[in-house]
C-alpha positions in Angstrom: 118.3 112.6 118.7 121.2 110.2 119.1 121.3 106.9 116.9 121.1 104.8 120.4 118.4 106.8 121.9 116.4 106.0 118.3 113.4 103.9 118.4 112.7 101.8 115.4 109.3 100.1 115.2 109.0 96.6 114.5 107.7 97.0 110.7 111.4 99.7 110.4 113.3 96.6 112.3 112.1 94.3 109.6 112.9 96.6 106.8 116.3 97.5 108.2 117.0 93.5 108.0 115.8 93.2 105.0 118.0 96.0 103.7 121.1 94.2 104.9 120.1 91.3 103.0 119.5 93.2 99.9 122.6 95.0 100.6 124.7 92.0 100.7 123.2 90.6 97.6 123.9 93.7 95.6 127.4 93.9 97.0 127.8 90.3 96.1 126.3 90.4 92.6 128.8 93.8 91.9 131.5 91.4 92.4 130.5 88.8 90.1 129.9 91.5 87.6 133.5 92.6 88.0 132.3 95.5 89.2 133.5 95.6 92.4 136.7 93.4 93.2 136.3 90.6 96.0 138.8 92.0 97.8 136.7 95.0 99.1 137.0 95.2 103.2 134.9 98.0 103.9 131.9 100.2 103.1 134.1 103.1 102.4 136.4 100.9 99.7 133.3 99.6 98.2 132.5 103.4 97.3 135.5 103.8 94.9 134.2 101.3 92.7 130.4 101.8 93.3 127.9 104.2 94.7 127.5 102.5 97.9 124.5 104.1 98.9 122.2 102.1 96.4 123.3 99.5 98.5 120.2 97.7 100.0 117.9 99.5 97.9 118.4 102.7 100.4 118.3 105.3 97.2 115.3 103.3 95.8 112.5 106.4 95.1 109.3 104.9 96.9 110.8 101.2 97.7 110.2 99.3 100.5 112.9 101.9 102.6 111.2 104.9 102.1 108.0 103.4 102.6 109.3 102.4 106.4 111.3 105.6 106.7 109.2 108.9 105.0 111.4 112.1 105.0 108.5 114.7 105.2 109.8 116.3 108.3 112.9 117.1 110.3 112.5 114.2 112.6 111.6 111.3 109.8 115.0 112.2 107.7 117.2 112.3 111.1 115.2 108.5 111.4 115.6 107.6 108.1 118.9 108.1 108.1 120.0 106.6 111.7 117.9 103.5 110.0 120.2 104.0 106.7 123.2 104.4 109.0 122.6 101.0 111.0 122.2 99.4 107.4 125.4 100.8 106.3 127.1 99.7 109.4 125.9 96.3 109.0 127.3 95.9 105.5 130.4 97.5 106.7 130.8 95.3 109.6 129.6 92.3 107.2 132.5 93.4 104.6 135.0 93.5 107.3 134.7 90.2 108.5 137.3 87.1 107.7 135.0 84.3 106.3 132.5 86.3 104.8 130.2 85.0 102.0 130.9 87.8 100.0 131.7 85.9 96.9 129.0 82.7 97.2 127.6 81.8 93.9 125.1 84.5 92.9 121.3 83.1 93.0 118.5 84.5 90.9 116.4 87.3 92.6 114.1 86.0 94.6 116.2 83.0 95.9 118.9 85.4 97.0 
């Protein structure tokens, strides 16, 4: 199974946006911590200073991810992780880009 040939449903679709979103606001909220430095370009970089994976709340036992993406057989892991590969890519792509809002004024959960 190819990530292009994969097949998300639209209840995985919303939870894959809603994992970028999350993953930007704990990306952002690392960096007004201090514990990530603004000037982080890419998914890769942002794993020397924090395990990147958390991100989005992929690594979350029974969150909303693993609830959209079970793991109890061969073919739902290689799903679950095309779905926490198109996340990743999306924060990548997000980090990469020039004008980024990266480091906007952290809201309270909730209003993120």
């Amino acid at each position: 199974m190819s990530n292009e040939s994969t097949q998300f449903t639209p209840e995985q679709e919303r939870c894959i946006a809603a994992a970028i979103q999350r993953g930007k606001s704990d990306i952002r909220l690392w960096i007004a911590q201090g514990w990530v430095p603004p000037t982080v370009t890419s998914f890769s970089e942002l794993q020397d200073f924090q395990d990147a994976n958390t991100a989005g709340g992929l690594c979350e036992e029974g969150g909303q991810f693993d609830a959209a993406f079970p793991t109890t057989t061969p073919d739902e892991r290689e799903i679950h992780l095309h779905a926490a590969n198109n996340v990743q890519a999306a924060l990548d792509e997000w980090l990469s880009s020039e004008g980024n809002d990266r480091n906007r004024p952290i809201q309270q959960r909730g209003g993120v």
